[in-house]
ROLUMSE-858419 format. One line per 8 residues: their letters; for each residue x, y, z of N, C-alpha, C, O. Coordinates in steps of 0.1 Angstrom, whole numbers. Example, Ala and Ser with C-alpha at 12.3 -4.5 7.8 and 13.67 -1.06 7.14 Angstrom:
as = 132/-57/78/123/-45/78/132/-33/78/142/-33/85 | 128/-22/71/137/-11/71/129/0/79/134/11/80
//
This chain:
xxxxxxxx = 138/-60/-89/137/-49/-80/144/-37/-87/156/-37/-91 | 133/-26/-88/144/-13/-95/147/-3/-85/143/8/-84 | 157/-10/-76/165/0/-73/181/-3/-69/183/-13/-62 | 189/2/-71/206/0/-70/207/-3/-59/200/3/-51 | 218/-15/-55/222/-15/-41/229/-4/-34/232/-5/-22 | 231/6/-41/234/17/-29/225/24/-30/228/35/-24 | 210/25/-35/200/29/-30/192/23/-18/184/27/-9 | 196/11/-21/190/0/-9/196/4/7/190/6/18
xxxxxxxx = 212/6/2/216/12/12/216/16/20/217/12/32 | 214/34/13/211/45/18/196/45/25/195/51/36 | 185/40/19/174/36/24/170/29/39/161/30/47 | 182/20/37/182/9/51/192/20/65/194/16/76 | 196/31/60/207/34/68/193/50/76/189/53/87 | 190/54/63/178/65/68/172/61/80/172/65/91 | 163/46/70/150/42/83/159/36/91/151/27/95 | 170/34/99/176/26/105/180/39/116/177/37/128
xxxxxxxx = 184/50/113/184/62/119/172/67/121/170/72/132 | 164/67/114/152/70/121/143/63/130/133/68/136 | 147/50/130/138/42/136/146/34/148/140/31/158 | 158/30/147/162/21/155/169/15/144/169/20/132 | 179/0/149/185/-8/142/174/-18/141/176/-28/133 | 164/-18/147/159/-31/149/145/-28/135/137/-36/131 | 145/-17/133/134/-17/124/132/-26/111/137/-37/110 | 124/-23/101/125/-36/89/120/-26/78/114/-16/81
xxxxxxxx = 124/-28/70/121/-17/59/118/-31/45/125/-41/42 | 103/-24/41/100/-36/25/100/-27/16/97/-16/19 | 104/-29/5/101/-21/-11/88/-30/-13/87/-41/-7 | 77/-22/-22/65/-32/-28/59/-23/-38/66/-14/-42 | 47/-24/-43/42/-18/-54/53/-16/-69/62/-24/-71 | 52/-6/-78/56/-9/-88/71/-15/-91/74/-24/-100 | 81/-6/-81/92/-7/-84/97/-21/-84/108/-23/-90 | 89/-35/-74/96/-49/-78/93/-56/-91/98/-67/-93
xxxxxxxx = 85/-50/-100/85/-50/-116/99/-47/-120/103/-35/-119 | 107/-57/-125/122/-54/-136/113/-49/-148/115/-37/-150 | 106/-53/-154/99/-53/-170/92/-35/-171/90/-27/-181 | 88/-32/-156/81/-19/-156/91/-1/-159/103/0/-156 | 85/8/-162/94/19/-162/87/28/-152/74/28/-151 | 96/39/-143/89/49/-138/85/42/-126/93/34/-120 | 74/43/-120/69/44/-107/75/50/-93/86/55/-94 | 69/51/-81/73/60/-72/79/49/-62/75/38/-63
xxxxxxxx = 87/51/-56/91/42/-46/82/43/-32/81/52/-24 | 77/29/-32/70/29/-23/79/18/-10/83/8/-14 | 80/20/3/82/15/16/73/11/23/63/17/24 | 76/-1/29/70/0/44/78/-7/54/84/-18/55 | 78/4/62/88/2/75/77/-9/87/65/-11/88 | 85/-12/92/79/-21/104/88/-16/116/99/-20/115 | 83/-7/128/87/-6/139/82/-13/154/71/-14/158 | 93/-18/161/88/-30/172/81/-19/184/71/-23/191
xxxxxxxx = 86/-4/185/84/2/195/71/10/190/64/9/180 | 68/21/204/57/29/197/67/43/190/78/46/194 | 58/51/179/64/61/170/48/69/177/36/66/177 | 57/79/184/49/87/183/46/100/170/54/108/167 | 35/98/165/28/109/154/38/103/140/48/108/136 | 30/88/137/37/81/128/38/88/114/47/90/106 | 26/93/114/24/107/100/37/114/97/44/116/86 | 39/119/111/52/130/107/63/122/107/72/126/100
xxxxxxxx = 64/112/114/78/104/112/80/96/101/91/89/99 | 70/96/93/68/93/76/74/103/69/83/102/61 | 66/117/73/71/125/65/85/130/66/92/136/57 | 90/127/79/105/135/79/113/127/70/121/131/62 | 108/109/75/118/98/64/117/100/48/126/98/40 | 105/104/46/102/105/29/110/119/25/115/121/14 | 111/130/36/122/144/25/132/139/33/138/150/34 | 141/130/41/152/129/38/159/116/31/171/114/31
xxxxxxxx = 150/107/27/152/99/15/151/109/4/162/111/-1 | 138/117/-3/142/122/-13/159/136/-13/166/141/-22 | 159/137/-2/173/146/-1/183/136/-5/192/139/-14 | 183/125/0/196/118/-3/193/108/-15/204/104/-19 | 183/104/-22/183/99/-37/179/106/-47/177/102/-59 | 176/121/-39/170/131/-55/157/129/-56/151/119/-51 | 153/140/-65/140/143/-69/131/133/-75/129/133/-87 | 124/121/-63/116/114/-70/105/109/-60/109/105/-49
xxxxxxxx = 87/107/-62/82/104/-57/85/93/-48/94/85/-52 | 80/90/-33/83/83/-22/77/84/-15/77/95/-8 | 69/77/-13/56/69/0/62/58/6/66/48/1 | 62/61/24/63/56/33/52/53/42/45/61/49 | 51/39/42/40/37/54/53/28/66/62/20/65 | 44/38/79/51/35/93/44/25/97/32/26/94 | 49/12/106/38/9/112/47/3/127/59/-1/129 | 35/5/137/44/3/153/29/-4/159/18/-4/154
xxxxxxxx = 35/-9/172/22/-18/177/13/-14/176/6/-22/170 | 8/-5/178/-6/5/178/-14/4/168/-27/4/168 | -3/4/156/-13/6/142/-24/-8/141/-25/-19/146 | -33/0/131/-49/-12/131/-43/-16/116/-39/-8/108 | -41/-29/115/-35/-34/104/-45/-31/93/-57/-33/95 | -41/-26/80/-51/-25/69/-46/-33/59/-36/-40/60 | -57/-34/48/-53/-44/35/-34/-44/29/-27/-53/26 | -34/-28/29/-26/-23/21/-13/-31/32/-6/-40/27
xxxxxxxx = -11/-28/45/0/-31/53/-2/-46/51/9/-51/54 | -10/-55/49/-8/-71/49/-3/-70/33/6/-78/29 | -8/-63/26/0/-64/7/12/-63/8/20/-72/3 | 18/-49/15/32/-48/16/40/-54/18/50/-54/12 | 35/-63/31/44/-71/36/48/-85/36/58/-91/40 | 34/-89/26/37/-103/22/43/-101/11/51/-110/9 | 41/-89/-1/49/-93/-14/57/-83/-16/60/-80/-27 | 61/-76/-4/77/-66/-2/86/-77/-7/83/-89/-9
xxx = 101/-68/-9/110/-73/-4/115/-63/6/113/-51/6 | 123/-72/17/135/-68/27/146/-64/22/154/-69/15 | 146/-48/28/160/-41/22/169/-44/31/181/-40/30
//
């Protein structure tokens, strides 16, 4: 996994303020490559409650993660009961890891 444990941290502390304590946050796509360079950090949060206008509650988590790890791509997918499960949310979450 390429990212520092006090990135993991700070990450678990964001979506945890933004979401609740009870939320779940996965890393997946490039960055659980050790062998890889570069890529963007990609998330997916798992919320138990409903998020109203999960779009924007993506976007507020994604500029204040890049506020607090600096200048680097970061994609967050939200998801709360409501959402229609797609490919990409069963990818995440079987081959995330748990921050």
């Amino acid at each position: 996994m390429r990212l520092t444990s006090e990135q993991a941290r700070v990450i678990r502390e964001k979506v945890h303020a933004a979401f609740g304590a009870s939320a779940r946050v996965y890393l997946f796509g490039s960055r659980l490559d050790d062998t890889a360079r570069g890529g963007d950090v990609d998330l997916y949060v798992e919320v138990s409650h409903l998020v109203q206008n999960r779009a924007a509650a993506a976007s507020r988590l994604t500029a204040e993660l890049q506020l607090a790890l600096g200048d680097q791509h970061i994609d967050v997918l939200v998801t709360d009961p409501n959402t229609t499960r797609e490919p990409i949310h069963e990818q995440a979450r079987a081959k995330g890891i748990e921050l």
